[in-house]
Structures are given as C-alpha cells and as structure tokens.
N, C-alpha and C positions, 0 to 999 in steps of 0.2 A: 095335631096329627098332620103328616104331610099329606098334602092331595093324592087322589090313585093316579097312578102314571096310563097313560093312553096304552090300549090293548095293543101292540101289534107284531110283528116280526123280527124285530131286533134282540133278540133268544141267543142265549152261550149254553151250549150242552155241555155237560161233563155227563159219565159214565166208567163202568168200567169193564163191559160187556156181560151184563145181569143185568144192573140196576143201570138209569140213566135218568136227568132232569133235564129240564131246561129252565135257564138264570133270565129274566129280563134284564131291560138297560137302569133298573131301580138297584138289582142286587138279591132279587126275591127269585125262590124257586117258586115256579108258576105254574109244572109240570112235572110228573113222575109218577112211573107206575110201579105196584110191590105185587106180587114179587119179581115180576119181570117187564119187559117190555106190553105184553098184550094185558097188564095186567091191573088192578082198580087201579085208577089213579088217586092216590094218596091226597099227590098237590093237584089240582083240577081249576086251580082259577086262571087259567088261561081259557077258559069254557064256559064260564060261568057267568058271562056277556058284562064284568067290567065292573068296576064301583064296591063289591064286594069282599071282605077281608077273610072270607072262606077258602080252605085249599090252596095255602101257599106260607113260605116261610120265608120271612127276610127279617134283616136290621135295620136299625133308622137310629142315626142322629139327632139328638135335640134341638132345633134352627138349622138343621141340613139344609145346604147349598148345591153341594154339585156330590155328582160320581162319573168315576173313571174306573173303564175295565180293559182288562188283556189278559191273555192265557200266559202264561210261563212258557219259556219259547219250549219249540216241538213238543209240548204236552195239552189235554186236556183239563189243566187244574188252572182254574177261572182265579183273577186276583181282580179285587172289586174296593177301590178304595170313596170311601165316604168323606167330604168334609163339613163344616158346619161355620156358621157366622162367624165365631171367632178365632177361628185358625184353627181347632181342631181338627186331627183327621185319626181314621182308621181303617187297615186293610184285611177286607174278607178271603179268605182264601177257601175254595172251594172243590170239594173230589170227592170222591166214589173211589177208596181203595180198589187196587193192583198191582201184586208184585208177587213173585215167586217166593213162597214157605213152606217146608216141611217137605218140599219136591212136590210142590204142587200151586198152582195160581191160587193164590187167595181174593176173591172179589165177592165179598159180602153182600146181602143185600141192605146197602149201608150208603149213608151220601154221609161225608163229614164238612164239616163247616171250623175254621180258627181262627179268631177277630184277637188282631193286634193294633194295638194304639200306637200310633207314626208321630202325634204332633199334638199341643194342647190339651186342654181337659175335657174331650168328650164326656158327653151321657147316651149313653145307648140306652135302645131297652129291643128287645125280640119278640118278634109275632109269629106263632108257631099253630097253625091251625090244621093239621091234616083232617081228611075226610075220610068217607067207605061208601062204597055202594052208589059209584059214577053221580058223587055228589050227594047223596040223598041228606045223610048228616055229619055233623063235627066228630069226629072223633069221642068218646070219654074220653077223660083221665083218670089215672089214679097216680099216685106219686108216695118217691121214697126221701131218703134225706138228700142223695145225688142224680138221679134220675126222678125221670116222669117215664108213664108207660100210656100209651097212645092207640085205643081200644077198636083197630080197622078191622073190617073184616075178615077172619080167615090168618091174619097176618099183623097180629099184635107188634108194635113196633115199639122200643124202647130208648130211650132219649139222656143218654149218660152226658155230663157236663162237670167241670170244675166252675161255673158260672153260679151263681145264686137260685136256686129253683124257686124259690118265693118269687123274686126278680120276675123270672119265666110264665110261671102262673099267671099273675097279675097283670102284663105287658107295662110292667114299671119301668121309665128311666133311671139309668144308676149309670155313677162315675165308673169309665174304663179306665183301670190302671194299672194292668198284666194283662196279658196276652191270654184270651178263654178259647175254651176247646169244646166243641160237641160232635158226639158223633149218636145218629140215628140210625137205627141197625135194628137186630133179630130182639125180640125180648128175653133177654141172658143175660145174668151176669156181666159188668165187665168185667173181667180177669185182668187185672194190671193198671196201671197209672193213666190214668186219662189224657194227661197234658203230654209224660213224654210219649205214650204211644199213637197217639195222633200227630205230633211230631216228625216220628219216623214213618209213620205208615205217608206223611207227605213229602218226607225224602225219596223213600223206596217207591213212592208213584212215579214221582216226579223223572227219577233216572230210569225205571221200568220203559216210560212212553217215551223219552228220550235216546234210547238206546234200540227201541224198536224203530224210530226215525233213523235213526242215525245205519240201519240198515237198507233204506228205501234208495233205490237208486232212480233218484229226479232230477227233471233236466234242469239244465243251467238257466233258463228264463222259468221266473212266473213261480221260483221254488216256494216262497210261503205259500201262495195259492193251491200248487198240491200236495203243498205236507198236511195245511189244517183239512183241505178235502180226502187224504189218506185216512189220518186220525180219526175224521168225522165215519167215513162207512165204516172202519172197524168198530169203531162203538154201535154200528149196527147189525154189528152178528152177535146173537145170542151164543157166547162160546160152550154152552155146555152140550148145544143140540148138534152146532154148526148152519143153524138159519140166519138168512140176512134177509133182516126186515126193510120194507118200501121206505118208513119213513118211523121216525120217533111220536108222532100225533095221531090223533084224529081228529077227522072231519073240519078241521081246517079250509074253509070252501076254496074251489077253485073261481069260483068269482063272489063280488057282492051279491047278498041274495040269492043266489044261483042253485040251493036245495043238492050242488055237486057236491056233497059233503060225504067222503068215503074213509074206513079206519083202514089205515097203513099199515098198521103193525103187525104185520103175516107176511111172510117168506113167500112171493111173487118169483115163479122159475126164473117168469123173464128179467125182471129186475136185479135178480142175483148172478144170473147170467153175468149182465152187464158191469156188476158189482166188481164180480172177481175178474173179469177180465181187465178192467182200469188197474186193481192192487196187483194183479200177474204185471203189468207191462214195469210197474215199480218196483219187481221182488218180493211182497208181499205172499209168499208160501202159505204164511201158517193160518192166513183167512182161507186162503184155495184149502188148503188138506181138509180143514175142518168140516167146508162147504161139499167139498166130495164125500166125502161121509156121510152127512146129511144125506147127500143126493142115493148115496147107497140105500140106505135104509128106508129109500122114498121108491125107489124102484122094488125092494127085493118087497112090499107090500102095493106091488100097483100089481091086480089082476089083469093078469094078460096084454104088461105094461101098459093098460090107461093109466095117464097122469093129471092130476089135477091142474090147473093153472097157478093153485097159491094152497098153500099149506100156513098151519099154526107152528111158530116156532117149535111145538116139543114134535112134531111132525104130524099131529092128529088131522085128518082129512076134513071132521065137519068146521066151520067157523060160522055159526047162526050169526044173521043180521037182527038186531034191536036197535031202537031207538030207547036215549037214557033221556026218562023225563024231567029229572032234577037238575042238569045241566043247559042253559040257556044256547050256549054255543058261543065262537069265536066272535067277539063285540055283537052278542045277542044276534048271532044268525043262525039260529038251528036248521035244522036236526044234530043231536051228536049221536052218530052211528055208532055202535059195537060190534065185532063182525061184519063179514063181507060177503053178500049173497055171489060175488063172482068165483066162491069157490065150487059151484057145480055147474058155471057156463063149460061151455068147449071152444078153447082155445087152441088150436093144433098147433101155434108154431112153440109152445111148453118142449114139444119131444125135442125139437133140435135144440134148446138151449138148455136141455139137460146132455145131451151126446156130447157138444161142441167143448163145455168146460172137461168132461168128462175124459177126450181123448187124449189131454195131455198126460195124463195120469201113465199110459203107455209107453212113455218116451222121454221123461224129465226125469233126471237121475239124482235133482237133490232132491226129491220129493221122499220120505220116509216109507211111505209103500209105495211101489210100483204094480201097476195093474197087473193083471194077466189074463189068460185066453178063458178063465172063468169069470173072471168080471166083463169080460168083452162077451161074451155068449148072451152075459144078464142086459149087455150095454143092447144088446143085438133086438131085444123084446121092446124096448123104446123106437129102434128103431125102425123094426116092423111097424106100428102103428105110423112115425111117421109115413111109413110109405104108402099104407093103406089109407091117411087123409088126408093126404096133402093134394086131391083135387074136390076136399071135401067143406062145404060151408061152417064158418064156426061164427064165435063173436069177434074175434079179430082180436091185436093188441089193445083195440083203445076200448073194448069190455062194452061193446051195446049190449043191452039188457032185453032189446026189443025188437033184433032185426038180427038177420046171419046173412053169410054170403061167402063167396069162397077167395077169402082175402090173400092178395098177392105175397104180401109178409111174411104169412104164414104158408105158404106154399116154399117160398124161396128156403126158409128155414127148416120143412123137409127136405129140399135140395142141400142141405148144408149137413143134415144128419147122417144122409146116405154118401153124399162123399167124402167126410170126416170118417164116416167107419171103413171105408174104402182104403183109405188114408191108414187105419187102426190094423185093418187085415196084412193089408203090403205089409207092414211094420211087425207083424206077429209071424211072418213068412204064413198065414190063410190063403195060397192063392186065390183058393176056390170062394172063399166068402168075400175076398176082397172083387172077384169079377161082376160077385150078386153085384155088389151095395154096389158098382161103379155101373153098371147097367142101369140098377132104378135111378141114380141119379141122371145117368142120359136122359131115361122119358122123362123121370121130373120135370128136368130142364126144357123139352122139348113140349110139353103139357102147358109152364109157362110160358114162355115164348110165343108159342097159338092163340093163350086164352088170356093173358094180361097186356096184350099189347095193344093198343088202340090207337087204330088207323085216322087221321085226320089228312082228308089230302090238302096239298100243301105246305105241309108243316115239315118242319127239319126233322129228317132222317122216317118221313112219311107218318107221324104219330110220335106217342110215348108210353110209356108203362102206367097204367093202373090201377088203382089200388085194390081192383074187385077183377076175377075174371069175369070179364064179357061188358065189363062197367066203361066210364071215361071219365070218373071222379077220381082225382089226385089224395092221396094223403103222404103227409112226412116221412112217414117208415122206407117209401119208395128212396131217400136218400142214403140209406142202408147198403142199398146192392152191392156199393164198390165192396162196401168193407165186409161184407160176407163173401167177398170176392167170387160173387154171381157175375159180374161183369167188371172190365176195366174201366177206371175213368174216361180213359179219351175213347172209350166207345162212343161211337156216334148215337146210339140208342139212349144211352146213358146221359150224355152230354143234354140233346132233346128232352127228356125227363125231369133234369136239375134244372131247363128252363122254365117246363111249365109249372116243376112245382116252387118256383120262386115268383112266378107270375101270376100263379093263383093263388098261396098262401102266403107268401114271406109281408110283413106288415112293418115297416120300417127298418129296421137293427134287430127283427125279431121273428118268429114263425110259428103256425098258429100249426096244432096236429090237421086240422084238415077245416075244411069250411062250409060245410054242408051239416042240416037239421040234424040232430041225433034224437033220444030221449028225453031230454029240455032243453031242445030248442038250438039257437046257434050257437057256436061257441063264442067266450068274449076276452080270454085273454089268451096270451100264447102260452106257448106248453115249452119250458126252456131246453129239456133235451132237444127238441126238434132243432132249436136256433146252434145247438152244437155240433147237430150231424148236419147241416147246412154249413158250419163253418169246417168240418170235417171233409164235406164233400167239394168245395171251395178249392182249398189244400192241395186233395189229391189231384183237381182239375186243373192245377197250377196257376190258381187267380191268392196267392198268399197272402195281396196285398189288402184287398177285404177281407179275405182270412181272420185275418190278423188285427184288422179294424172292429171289426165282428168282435173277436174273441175280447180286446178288451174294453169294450163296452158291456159285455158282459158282466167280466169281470168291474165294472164300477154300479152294478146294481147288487156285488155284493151286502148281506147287511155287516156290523163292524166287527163279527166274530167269523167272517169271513165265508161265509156260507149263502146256500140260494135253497128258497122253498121251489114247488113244481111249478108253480105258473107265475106269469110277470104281467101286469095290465101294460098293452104295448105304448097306450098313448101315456101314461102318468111313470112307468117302471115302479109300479108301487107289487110287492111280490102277493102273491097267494099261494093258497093249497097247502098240503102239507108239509112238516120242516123236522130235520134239516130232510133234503129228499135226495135219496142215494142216485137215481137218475143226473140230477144238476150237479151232483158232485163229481163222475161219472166223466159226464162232460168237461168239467174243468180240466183233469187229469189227462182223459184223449187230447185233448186239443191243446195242451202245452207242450205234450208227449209230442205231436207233429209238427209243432211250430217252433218249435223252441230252437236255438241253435245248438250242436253239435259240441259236446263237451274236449272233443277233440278240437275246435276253433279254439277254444278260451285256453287250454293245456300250450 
C-alpha cells in the first residue's frame, strides 16, 4: 500500500454548483459534501487528522512513482495522471456534470471519475470509502451485478461502473486495459450506457465551462490567474438558491492550534458582496442575476428589513453551531464546527452590501430583469435600517464574539447604502426620496468624520482614521474607503491612514486584519484579502511599483491548482483557513483588474 500523502492544502476542486469536491496532490477526493455544499461530508478525510483510509476516494497504481495534475484549460475537470515503476501510466479525469439538457442545466449530485490507460501494463485497484453523519461511520453497502449502493445518511448514493465490482469491493489490484467509467450519483437506475454517457457528459462539461470563460472579459496580464479565480467562486454559488458560500470547508484553522476553526459554507452578505462584485468587473451576469434573487427573497423575509449577516444556502436564517465529535480535525486539530453561531451576531455594515450589489439592477440593461420603483421601495427597508445603525455598536466585520463597538467599516457602509439609493432615486426620476437618502448620507458622513478620526498631534494630516469610533486602533477594512469611494486616494486623510495602517499591520509582503487581542488571543497569521486591499490601495495611491511587487508575490504562494486559502503564515507562506476562499480569489481578480495593462496597448 502506498504511504498516506501529508494533510495539507494542495486541493483541485471540481464541482458543478450543487455538488463540489476537493482532489489532493495523490488524486483522492478528500472532501465533499451530498447533497450540497453545507451538507454531510460523504468524503471527510481531509478532517479526519491523517493516516486514515476513511472518507475519501482515489486510485493507486501497483509500485506508483509519481502523479501529475492540471485542469483542462478554462475548465474545472481535474486530469490526474498516475505512473508506476515500470513505465506505466494512467490518466484520471475528474468532474461533477454540467451542461444545458432538456432546457435546463443538468448538475447532478454526482462527481464522475474515467481512468484511461496512457502507457504499460498498469494494475490499479480503487478505494472507495464514503461516510455519514460528519464521520461517525463507513458507509454500508449493498451491491448489484454493475453498481454498488453506498448507505449515507439521508442520501443513499449509488456507484454505476463498467469497471469490475468484485475488483471494487475488495480494493483488488487488476490489469487496466480500457479506459473505465464511474459515476457516483442519486441512487437510480442508470438509464443508458455507462462508458458512452460519461464520455459525453465530459465533452459537454468540458465546452459548457469553456465557453462560459470564453465570455469573461479579463485583462491581458495575469489571465490564467483570473480565469481559475473566476471558475473557482462560481463553483461557489449554490445555483439553485443563488447563495455564494465563504468557502468550500470547514474548520480548516486559521492558525496551528489556534481553536479558530469556523464552517464556511453559509452565504456571508459580506462576502458575496464582494464575490459578485469581482465576477461584475469580468462580465459575469449570470452569478450577479442569480445572487440578486437570492438577496430578494432575503429581504422580502427580513422583518422590518433586519438582516442577518450570513444565511444557509437554501436561505433558512438559523445555522446552529456544533461540534462533530467523530471528526479529528485538519492534521488532528480540532474542533470541526458545523454551523456558525455568527449568524445571530449584528453586523450593520450586511445592509449596505446588500443595497450596493443591488443598485445595479436599476440601470444595467443586459441584465434580464430590470428593477423597478417596487423592488426599490423593498430596497428602501434595508436601507432604513442602515441609517438607523450606522452610528450603532455591532460585531464588526471580523465577527468578535465577545466585545462590540461602533466599527468604522460598518459605518462607512451605511454611508454607501444611503448614497447608492440616492444614486437609485435620481435614476428612477424619485426626486423626493432621492433628496432623503442624499441627506442621511451627509450626516452619515459627517457622524464619521467627528467620531472615527483620531487625532495624534504631530502626525500627517493631524491623525488618521479608526477603526472604532472614539478608538485609535487601526484595522485593514480602513484600506477600503478609497474603493467605496468615501474618500479619494490623494486625500490627505486618506494618504495618513494607509500610513499607519501599514506601520502597524503590514508584516513583510503581507497584512495581518488587525493586531490587537480578540477572543484567543493575538492573531498569528495574516488574512490575505487584507494584503490585497493594501495592494489595491497602493495602486490607487500611485505607488504601482510595490503594487505590483505585492500582487505577485502573492500570486507565488498560490497552491498548483492555482488558488489561495484565507490566511497565509507571513513568516513561512505556508496557507491556512479555509479553501478555496472566495475573499482571496476576490482579490486576485481586483488586483489584476487594476494593474494589468490596457488591452487597448497590446491591440
């Protein structure tokens, strides 16, 4: 038996916005949940602290030597070739069907796998171990003459194969010599030919994801960087709902040891926010339409427009936190969370990054519905609330659990609500409601200005901005302003700002959200959005040339499926947190988006 390959962050997602895995650098799915994203993890030995053959599915080679992997360009279909001592080799090819049938998206909740023999006389054999109940045990089986059926909770899966089922059962080595097919799906019937229909369904993936690149319009530098980062957050919306989840994991720590272990897979306002605004600057509609919907059906159920700060994909409001006891955790560091107690903190700056995606909806004419003055009325109860707490204490963006204050970020962000709707009214001819929202956004503004700005005499431009009103502790959000265009870069305010928070956070090539005690303690790695709205804010301050140094340094702590988790240890660049993380990708996308040159240069 080959040794277990080291736990770590070197993961290839496929999905096909239902179902999603992740492949380590072996060729094993390590990760995946049925029937959705939030949901058991089937494969779980990414969690399961290492050494053990529970919760994951791959192939092996007889005297395997080496593997090699890459995606198929502009798609998510993972090709994973195996070789073995004697020249043998054979290539995995890996997907999650998608492609338009019948008039309508077909994406199963189905990962498929097809091993072709390349060279020599391999022997393979397959270890196929799914779980139920976040670990607790192996699957049963039962088994027919072509399939197995695979007894998870809730969500019986059945495992169709022109491959040997004895073979399977047993994890027997046997001579590959045709090209086998499996595909793990709904337990039904397959209806049709195993071998050609897996075939095509990886044709019609393969040109589906390729043609939906092939309409992103990215810049001429850094373009595989934001195609796989494109690809990547779209595999993060749940298409049926229109939620776009934090992150494909759980509890993935943000440091060694560190007990910061939080489940991602919940639609975070603010992180979708952010989501769709990267896929907007690329063209990307059809994540924004989807994600507006969502947001509709999130408002027309918020009493008296309060909004949650994070929702379940199907949009249900509670998400209970547990702990799964059968699950050891990422190379044995638990806890592994389920649920996220931060769904009944208060986070105020939610309301403006529900308005902000919201207002183009008014005014974008390839978008297939256009808003109108009754989705703006409904927009309008969101935005009442912003203006009623935006000089009010919450948990802030980075979700303390144990402490509030009335955080600058989230203040700015009712400022961005009230003059986007302002923005919404002019454009609707509302004189009169366009005068409101352009008024509260003056106090707003004038609210922060008095109570975030902290005076230091001596210091350039007499002080800098805050992250608390009334406070003088610095956090990264503060590098936001320019781009919620609260202030211009060469403000002098502004300028002073991006000093001190590079002099009190920035940690090499890197930046830390802030540096002060929280809930446990200090923090110990950085948090990579922040190192992007620093090279963001960089840019607009017309320093390109660390810009630019910044950004790709970054970009070489990708891991080789080209992607970044949340957090990065600054002194080693070893990643954490959870993966792939739609924030770090996010960042890829803005920052090549600014720096890139001008397709009108290279024309």
């Amino acid at each position: 038996m080959n040794p277990p390959q080291p736990t770590n962050l070197e993961l290839w997602p496929i999905g096909n916005c239902q179902v999603s895995a992740l492949i380590d650098q072996a060729g094993a799915i390590v990760w995946g949940c049925v029937p959705r994203v939030d949901g058991d993890p089937t494969f779980c030995a990414l969690l399961r602290g290492g050494g053990q053959d529970g919760g994951l599915w791959r192939f092996e080679l007889e005297n395997q030597v080496s593997v090699q992997q890459h995606y198929v360009r502009n798609t998510p279909v993972l090709v994973t070739r195996l070789e073995d001592a004697s020249g043998g080799a054979v290539e995995v090819y890996d997907f999650a069907p998608r492609f338009e049938r019948s008039g309508r998206m077909y994406r199963p909740v189905a990962f498929a796998r097809i091993v072709r023999p390349v060279s020599g006389a391999p022997r393979i054999r397959t270890v196929l171990t799914p779980m139920s109940g976040y670990g607790a045990q192996i699957a049963p089986i039962t088994q027919g003459s072509n399939h197995i059926r695979y007894l998870v909770e809730r969500n019986a899966l059945r495992l169709t194969t022109d491959a040997p089922v004895g073979y399977i059962l047993d994890e027997r080595y046997f001579r590959l010599e045709k090209p086998l097919h499996f595909f793990l799906g709904p337990d039904e019937p397959f209806a049709g030919n195993v071998e050609h229909d897996l075939e095509t369904m990886l044709q019609r993936t393969t040109k589906y994801w390729q043609y939906w690149v092939r309409g992103l319009a990215t810049p001429i530098d850094w373009q595989d960087a934001v195609i796989r980062a494109a690809i990547t957050l779209k595999l993060c919306q749940h298409e049926e709902t229109g939620a776009i989840v934090a992150a494909l994991t759980t509890s993935i720590p943000e440091a060694p040891g560190s007990q910061r272990n939080w489940d991602y897979r919940y639609c975070w306002i603010r992180d979708a926010y952010y989501t769709v605004q990267a896929l907007n600057h690329l063209g990307a509609l059809d994540v924004l339409e989807k994600y507006l919907a969502y947001l509709r059906n999130i408002v027309a159920d918020a009493p008296n427009g309060v909004v949650q700060p994070l929702y379940a994909v199907s949009g249900a409001k509670e998400i209970i936190e547990w702990e799964a006891p059968d699950l050891m955790g990422y190379r044995g560091m638990g806890p592994v969370r389920v649920g996220n107690a931060a769904y009944y903190q208060v986070q105020n700056d939610c309301y403006g990054q529900i308005v902000l995606p919201s207002i183009q909806a008014f005014s974008d004419q390839r978008l297939l519905r256009i808003a109108d003055e009754d989705d703006f009325r409904s927009l309008e109860q969101v935005g009442e609330m912003a203006w009623k707490t935006h000089d009010q204490p919450d948990a802030g963006l980075w979700e303390l659990r144990t402490r509030t204050a009335v955080h600058t970020y989230s203040s700015v962000m009712s400022w961005a609500a009230c003059d986007r709707l302002a923005n919404a009214a002019h454009f609707l001819g509302l004189a009169d409601r366009a005068a409101v929202w352009r008024e509260r956004a003056e106090k707003v503004r004038a609210n922060i200005d008095a109570a975030a700005w902290h005076k230091v005499e001596g210091h350039d431009a007499g002080g800098h901005y805050a992250a608390t009103f009334g406070g003088s502790q610095l956090d990264a959000s503060l590098l936001q302003l320019v781009e919620l265009r609260y202030v211009a870069a060469d403000d002098p305010k502004f300028q002073a700002t991006l000093k001190a928070v590079q002099n009190t956070l920035r940690r090499g090539e890197h930046m830390l959200r802030y540096d002060n005690e929280d809930d446990f303690g200090l923090p110990e790695t950085a948090f990579n959005i922040c190192t992007f709205w620093l090279i963001e804010a960089l840019h607009r301050s017309g320093d390109d040339e660390e810009a630019r140094r910044l950004f790709e340094a970054m970009l070489g702590h990708r891991t080789r499926s080209g992607l970044l988790s949340e957090d990065m240890d600054f002194e080693t660049g070893e990643l954490w947190g959870n993966f792939p993380q739609t924030y770090s990708l996010v960042g890829i996308i803005n920052c090549a988006g600014q720096l890139s040159r001008s397709w009108r240069d290279w024309r």
